[in-house]
C-alpha positions as CSV (number, residue, x, y, z in Angstrom):
1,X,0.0,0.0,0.0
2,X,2.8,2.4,0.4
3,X,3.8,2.3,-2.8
4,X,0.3,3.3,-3.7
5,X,-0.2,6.4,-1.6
6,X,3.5,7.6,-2.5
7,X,2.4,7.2,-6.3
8,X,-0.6,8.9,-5.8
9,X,0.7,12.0,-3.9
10,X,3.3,12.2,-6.3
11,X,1.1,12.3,-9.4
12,X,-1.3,15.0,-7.2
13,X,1.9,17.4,-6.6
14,X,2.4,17.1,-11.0
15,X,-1.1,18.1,-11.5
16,X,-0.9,21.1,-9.3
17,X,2.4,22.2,-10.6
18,X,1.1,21.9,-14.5
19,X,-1.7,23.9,-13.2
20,X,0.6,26.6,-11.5
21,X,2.5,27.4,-14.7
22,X,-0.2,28.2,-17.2
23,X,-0.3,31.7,-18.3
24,X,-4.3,33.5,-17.8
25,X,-5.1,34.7,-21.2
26,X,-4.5,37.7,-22.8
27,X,-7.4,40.5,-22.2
28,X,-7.3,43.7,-25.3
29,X,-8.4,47.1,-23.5
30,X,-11.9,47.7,-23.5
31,X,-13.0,50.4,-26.3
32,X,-12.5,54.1,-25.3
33,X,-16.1,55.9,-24.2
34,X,-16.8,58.9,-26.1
35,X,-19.5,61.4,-25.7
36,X,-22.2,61.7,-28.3
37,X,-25.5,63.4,-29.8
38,X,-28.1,62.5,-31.8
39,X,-28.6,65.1,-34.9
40,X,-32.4,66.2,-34.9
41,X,-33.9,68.8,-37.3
42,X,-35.4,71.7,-34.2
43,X,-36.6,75.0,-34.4
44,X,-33.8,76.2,-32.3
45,X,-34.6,80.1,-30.7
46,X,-31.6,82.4,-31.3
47,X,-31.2,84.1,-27.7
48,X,-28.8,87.2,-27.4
49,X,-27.2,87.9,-24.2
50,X,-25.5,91.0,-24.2
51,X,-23.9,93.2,-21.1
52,X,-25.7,95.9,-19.3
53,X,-25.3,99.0,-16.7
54,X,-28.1,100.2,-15.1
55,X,-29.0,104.0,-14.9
56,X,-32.0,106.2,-13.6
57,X,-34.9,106.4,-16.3
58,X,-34.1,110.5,-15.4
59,X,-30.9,111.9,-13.6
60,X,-31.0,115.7,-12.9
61,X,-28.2,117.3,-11.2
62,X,-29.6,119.6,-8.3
63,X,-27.9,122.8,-8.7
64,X,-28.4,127.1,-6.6
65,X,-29.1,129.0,-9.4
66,X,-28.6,131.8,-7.0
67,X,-25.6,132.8,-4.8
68,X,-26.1,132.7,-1.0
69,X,-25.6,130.7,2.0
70,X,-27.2,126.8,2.4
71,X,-29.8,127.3,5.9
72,X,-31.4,123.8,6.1
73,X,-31.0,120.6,4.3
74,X,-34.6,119.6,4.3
75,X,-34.2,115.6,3.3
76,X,-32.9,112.7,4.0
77,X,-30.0,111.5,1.9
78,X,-30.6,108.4,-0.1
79,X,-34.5,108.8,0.6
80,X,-37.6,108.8,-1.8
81,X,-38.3,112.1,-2.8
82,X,-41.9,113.6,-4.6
83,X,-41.6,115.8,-6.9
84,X,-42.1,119.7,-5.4
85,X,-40.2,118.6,-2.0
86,X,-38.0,120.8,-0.6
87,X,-34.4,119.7,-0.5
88,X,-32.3,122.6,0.1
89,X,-32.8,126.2,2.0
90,X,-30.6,129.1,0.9
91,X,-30.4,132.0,3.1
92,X,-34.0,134.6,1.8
93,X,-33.1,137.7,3.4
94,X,-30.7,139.5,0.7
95,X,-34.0,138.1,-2.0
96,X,-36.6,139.2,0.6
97,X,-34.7,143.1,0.4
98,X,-33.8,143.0,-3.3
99,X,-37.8,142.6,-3.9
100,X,-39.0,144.8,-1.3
101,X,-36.7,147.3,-3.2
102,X,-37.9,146.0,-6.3
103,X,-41.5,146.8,-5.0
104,X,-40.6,150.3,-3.8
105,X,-39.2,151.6,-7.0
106,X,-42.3,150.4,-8.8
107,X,-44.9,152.1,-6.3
108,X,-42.2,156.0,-6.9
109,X,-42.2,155.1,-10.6
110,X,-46.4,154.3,-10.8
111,X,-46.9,157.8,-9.0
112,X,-44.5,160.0,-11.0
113,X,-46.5,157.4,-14.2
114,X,-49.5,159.1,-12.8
115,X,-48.7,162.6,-13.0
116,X,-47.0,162.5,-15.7
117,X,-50.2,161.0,-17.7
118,X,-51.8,164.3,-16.3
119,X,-49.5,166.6,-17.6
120,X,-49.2,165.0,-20.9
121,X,-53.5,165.3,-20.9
122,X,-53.3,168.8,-20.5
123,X,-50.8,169.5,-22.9
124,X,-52.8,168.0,-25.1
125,X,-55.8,170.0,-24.4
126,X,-53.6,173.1,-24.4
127,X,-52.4,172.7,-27.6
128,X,-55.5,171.7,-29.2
129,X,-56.5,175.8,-27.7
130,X,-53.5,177.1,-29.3
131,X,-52.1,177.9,-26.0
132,X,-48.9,176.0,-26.3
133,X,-46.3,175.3,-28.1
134,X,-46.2,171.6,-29.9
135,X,-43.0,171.7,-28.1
136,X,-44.0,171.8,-25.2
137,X,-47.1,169.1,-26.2
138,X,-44.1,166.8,-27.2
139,X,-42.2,167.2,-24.0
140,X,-44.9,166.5,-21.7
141,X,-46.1,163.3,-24.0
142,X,-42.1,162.4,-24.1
143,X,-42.1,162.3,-20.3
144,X,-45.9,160.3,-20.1
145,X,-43.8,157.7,-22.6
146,X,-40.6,157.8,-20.2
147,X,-42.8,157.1,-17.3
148,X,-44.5,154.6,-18.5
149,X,-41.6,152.3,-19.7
150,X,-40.0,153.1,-16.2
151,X,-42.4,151.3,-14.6
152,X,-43.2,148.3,-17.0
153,X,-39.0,147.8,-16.2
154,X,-40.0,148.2,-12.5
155,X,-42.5,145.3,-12.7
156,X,-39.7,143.3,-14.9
157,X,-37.6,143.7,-12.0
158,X,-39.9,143.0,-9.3
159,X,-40.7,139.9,-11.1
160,X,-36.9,138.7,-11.4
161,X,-36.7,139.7,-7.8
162,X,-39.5,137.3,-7.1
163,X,-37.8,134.7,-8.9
164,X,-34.8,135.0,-7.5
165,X,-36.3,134.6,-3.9
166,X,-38.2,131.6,-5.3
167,X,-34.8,130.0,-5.6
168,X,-34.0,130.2,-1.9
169,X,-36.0,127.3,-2.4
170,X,-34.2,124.3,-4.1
171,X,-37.2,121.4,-4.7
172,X,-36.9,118.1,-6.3
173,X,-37.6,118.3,-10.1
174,X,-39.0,115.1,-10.2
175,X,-40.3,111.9,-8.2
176,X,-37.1,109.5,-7.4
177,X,-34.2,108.4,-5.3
178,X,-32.0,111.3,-3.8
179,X,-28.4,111.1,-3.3
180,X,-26.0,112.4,-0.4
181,X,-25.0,116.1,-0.6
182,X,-22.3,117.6,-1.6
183,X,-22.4,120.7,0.4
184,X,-23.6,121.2,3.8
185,X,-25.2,124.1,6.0
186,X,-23.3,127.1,5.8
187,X,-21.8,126.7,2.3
188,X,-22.0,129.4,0.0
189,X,-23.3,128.0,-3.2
190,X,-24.2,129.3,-6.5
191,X,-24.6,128.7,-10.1
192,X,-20.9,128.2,-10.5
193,X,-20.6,125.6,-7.5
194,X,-21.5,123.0,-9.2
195,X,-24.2,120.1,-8.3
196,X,-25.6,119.9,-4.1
197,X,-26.7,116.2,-4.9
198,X,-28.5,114.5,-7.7
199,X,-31.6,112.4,-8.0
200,X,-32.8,109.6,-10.2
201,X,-35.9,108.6,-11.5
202,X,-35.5,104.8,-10.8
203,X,-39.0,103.1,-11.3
204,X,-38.7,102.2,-14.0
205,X,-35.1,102.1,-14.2
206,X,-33.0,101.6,-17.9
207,X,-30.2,99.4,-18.6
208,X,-27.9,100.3,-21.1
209,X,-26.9,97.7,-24.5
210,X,-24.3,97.8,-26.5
211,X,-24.4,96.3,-29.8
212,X,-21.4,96.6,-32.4
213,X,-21.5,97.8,-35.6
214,X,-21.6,94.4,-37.8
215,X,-24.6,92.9,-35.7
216,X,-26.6,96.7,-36.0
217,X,-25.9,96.6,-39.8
218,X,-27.0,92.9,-40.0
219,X,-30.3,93.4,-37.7
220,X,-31.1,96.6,-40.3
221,X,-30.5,94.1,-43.1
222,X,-32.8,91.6,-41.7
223,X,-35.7,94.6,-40.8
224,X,-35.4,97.2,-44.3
225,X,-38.6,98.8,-43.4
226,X,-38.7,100.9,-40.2
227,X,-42.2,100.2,-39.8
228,X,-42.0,96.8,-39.4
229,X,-38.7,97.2,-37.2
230,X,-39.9,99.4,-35.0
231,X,-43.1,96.7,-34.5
232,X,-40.5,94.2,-34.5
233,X,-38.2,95.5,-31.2
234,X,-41.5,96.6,-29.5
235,X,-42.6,93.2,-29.4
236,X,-39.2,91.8,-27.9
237,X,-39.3,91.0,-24.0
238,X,-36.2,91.1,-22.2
239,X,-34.7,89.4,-19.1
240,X,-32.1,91.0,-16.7
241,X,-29.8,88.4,-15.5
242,X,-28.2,90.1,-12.5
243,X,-24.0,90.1,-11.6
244,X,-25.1,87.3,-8.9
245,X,-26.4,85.4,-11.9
246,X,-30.6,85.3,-10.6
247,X,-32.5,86.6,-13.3
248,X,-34.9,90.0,-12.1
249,X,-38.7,89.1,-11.9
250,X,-39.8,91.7,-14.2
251,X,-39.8,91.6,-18.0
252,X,-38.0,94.4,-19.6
253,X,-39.0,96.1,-23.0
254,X,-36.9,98.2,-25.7
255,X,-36.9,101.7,-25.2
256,X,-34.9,103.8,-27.9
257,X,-32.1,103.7,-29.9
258,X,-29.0,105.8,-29.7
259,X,-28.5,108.3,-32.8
260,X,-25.5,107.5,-33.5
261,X,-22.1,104.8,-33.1
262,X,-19.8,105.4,-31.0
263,X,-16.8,106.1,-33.5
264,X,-14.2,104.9,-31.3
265,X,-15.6,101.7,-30.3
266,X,-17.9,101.2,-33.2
267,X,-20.9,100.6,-31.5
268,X,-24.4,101.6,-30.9
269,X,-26.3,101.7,-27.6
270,X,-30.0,101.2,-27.1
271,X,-31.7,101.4,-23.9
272,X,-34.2,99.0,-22.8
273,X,-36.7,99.6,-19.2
274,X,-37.9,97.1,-16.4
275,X,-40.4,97.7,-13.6
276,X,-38.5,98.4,-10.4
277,X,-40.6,98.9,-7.9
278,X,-40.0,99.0,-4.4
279,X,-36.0,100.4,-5.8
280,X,-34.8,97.5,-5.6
281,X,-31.9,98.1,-8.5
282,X,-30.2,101.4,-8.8
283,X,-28.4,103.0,-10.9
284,X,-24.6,101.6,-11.6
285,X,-25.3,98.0,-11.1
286,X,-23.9,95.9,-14.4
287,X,-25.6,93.1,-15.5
288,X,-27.3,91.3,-18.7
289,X,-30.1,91.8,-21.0
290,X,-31.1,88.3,-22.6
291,X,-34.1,88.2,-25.6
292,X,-34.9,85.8,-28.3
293,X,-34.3,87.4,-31.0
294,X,-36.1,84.6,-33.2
295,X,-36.6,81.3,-34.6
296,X,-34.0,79.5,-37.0
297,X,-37.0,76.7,-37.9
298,X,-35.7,73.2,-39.0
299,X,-32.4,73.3,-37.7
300,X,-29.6,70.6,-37.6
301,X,-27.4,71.8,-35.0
302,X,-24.7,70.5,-32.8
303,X,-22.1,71.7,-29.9
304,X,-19.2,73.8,-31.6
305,X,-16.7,71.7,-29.7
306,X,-17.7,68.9,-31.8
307,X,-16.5,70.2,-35.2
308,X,-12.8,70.2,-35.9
309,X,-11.5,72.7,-38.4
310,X,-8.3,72.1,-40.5
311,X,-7.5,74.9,-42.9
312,X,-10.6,76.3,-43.5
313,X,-12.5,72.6,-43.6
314,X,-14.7,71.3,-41.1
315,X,-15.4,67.7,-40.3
316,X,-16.9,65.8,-37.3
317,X,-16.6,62.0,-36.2
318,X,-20.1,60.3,-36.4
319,X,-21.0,56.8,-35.0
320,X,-22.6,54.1,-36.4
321,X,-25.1,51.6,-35.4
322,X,-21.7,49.3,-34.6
323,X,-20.1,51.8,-32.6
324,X,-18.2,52.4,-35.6
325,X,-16.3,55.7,-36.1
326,X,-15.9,57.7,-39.6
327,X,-14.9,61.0,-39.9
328,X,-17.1,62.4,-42.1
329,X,-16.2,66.5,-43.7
330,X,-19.2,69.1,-43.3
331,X,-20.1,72.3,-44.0
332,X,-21.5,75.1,-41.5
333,X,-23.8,77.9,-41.1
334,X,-25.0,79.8,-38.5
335,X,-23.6,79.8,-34.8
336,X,-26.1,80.0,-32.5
337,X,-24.9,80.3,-28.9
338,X,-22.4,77.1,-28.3
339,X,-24.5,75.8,-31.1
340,X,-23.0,75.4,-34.6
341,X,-26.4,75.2,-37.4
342,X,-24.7,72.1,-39.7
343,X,-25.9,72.7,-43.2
344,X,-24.2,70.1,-45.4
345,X,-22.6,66.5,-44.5
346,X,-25.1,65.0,-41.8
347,X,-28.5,64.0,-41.7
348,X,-31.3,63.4,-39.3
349,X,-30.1,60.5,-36.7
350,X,-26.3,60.5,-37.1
351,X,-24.8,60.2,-33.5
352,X,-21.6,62.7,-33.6
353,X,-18.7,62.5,-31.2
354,X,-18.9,65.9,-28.8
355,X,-16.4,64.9,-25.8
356,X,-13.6,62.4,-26.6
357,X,-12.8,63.7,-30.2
358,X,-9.0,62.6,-29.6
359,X,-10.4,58.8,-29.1
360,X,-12.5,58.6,-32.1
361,X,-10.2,57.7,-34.6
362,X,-11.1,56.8,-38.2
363,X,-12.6,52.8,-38.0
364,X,-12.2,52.6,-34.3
365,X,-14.6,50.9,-32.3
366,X,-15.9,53.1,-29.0
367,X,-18.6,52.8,-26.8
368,X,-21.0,56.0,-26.8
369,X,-23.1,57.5,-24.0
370,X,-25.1,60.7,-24.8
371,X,-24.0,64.3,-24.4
372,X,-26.4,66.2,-21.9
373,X,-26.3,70.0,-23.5
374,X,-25.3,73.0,-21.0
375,X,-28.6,74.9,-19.8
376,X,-27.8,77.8,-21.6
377,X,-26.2,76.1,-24.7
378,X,-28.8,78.0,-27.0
379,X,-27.8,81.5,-25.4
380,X,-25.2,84.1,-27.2
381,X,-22.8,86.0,-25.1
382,X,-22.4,89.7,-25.6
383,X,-21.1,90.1,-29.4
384,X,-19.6,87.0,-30.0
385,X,-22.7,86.7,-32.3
386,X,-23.1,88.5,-35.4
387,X,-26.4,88.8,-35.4
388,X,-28.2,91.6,-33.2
């Protein structure tokens, strides 16, 4: 028997050896994953996004069109403000004399008016006697004239001096949002002294667009007849997408168009208004104006980082039903956003590479999953776009 069991663990100790020195086999890498999207013909909605700096509706500078000292400050800086509110007091009582004067010399000149209207009257009647002279007839009618003109400059001058007292009293010119002062009690301030504060009409409130000179002379192109053009930016509605990136509640709508571009810059600004109330933006805050400007129907569109360019050629990798890759050459149109409109080369279905263009080599076998598109893939920044 021991030769039996020695024979047997000997042939058990072969068996495990054999098995110890076989090689696992060899294992390619699995097929590189690549990013794709399916080609579908879409009305796709051109949206603009351009930059934006908000400013009052109406700014007016606050300024002593008469010399004298500031008495009161009668607001609170920073404060809503009607229109007719007192804001500042200059010091009356040089106004209050000048008009009192004013007054006096009108009363002396309407008396001396007076007699001199009777003098000229009986000159008159003495010369229609024969008792006079016409010289002296035309002196005492000379003097009824030089009266007379005397005191219609007396009244000019009272009236000035009424005005001028009026402006002792600085009101707000309109309803809005006052800032701080620039000069304080005791000041002298005048005409020359430039601006106490300055107030903005802020409900609604503006926001100022730029727009460069190709896209204005594009959007003119597109819109010949001012009619229609006018209709057509009238009917736009506008979002405000603020610097913290929330978009403002209220819709905005186009306002006016600048007269002119700018000729160092080449570009034309336009001014579109939102609601604001309660204030809750002010003047100076940037931001962005977002519309849709309209409809490219039937589209075939996909991401611009999924076209490759090569001396003025374009091409894209599409895959097949196999998982297949062929780089196949296109031509483009439009870009729309971080779309690019594909106008030759593809059609409806064709499943083209977006992320993972460096693994999608001519006949190479990948394995796809599909592209999820950016929230705002549709939107066009500032003036990357050509169109307005």
């Amino acid at each position: 028997m021991k030769p039996l069991i020695a024979l047997a663990i000997f042939l058990i100790w072969l068996s495990f050896s054999a098995g110890c020195s076989r090689k696992p086999a060899q294992t390619g890498p699995p097929p590189p994953e690549v990013l794709v999207t399916t080609v579908t013909p879409q009305d796709v909605p051109r949206v603009l996004e351009r930059v934006a700096t908000l400013d009052g509706f109406i700014n007016a500078n606050i300024n002593a069109q008469v010399q004298g000292y500031i008495v009161s400050r009668d607001y609170q800086e920073g404060s809503v403000v009607k229109k007719g509110d007192l804001l500042f007091q200059i010091d009356p009582r040089p106004f209050e004399a000048a008009l009192a004067q004013a007054k006096g010399t009108l009363a002396k000149d309407k008396a001396n008016q007076v007699k001199a209207d009777a003098d000229k009257k009986r000159a008159m009647d003495l010369s229609n006697k024969k008792v006079i002279s016409d010289q002296e007839r035309d002196t005492a009618t000379a003097a009824a004239d030089s009266t007379r003109a005397n005191v219609e400059a007396d009244e000019a001058a009272v009236k000035q001096a009424e005005i001028n007292l009026g402006y002792t009293k600085i009101t707000a010119p309109i309803d809005g949002v006052t800032g701080f002062a620039n000069n304080q009690v005791g000041d002298l301030v005048g005409p020359s002294t430039g601006p106490l504060t300055t107030m903005s009409q802020i409900d609604p409130i503006k926001a100022v667009v730029t727009a460069g000179e190709g896209p204005f002379t594009d959007f003119v192109s597109r819109h010949p007849d001012a009619t229609e053009r006018q209709a057509y930016i009238k009917s736009l509605d506008f979002e405000l997408i603020l610097s913290s990136g929330s978009v403002y509640s209220q819709k905005g709508k186009f306002y006016a168009l600048d007269r002119n571009l700018d000729t160092k810059t080449g570009s034309i600004r336009y001014y579109v208004t939102f609601p604001n109330p309660g204030n809750i933006l002010r003047p100076g805050q940037f931001g962005k104006v977002r519309f849709v400007a309209d409809m490219k129907k039937g589209a075939m569109v996909v991401p611009q980082e999924a076209v490759s360019e090569l001396q003025g050629n374009y091409q894209v990798a599409v895959v097949d039903e196999n998982n297949k890759v062929s780089i196949r050459p296109v031509k483009m149109g439009e870009r729309i956003g971080a779309m690019w409109e594909v106008t030759e080369g593809l059609k409806p279905g064709d499943k083209v590479v977006v992320q993972g263009l460096q693994k999608a080599r001519e006949g190479s076998t990948v394995t796809v999953k599909d592209w999820t598109p950016p929230p705002d893939a549709l939107v066009s920044k500032a003036d990357q776009q050509k169109k307005p």
